[in-house]
C-alpha positions in Angstrom: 0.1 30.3 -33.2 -2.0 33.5 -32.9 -4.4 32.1 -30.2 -0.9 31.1 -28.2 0.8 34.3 -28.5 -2.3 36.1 -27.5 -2.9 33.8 -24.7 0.4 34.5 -23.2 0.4 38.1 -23.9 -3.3 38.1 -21.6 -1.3 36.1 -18.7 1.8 38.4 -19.2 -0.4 41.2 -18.8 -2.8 40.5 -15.9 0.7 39.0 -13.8 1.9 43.1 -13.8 -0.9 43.7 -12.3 -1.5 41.3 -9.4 -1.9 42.6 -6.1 0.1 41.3 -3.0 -1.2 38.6 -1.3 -1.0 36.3 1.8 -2.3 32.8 2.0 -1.2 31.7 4.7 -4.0 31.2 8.0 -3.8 34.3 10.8 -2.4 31.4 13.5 0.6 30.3 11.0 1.6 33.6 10.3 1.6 34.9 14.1 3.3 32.1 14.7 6.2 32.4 12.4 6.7 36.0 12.8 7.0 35.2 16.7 9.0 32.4 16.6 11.9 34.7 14.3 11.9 37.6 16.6 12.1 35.8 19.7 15.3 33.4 18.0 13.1 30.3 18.2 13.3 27.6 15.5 9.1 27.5 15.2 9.5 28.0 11.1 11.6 25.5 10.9 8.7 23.1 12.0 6.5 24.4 10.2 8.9 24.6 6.6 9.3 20.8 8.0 5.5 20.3 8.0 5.2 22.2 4.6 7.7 20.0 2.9 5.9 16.9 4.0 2.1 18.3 2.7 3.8 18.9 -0.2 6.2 15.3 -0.8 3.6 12.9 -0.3 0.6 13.6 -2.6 3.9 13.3 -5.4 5.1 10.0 -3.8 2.0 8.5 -3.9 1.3 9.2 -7.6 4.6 7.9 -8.5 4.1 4.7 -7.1 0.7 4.3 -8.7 2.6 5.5 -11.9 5.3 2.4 -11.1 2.6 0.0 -9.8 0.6 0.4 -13.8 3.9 0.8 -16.1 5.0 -2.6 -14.4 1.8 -4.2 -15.2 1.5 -2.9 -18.8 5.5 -3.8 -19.2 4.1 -7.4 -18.1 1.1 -7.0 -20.5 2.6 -6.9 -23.1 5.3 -9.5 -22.7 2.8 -12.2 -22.3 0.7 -11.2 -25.3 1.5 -13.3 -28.4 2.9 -11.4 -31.3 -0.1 -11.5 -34.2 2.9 -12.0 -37.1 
């Protein structure tokens, strides 16, 4: 319980003090900032295109995740009980 508290205590600590910081690439961000001054819809597309990165990696897992739990729900149903 020690080593927990004092881990969390650590992370607490060094989030206070993390700088600012900005991951998007130099062609994304001039793009976005452009696109809102001038009233076009350009972030739209691109929180469209974000959303999508983001929703299939999770989509694909979850049918793999589906695909094995129905094959070990099957598994074990044909297995003979050892009574």
């Amino acid at each position: 319980m020690r080593k927990l508290f004092t881990f969390l205590s650590i992370i607490f600590v060094l989030s206070l003090f993390s700088p600012e910081v900005k991951a998007q690439c130099s062609m994304c961000t001039i793009s976005a900032e452009q696109g809102t001054k001038n009233g076009n819809t350009q972030g739209k597309g691109l929180n469209d295109g974000i959303i999508y990165l983001l929703v299939i990696p999770y989509l694909l897992i979850a049918g793999i995740g589906i695909l094995w739990y129905r094959n070990y729900r099957k598994r074990i149903t044909q297995e003979p009980l050892n009574s």
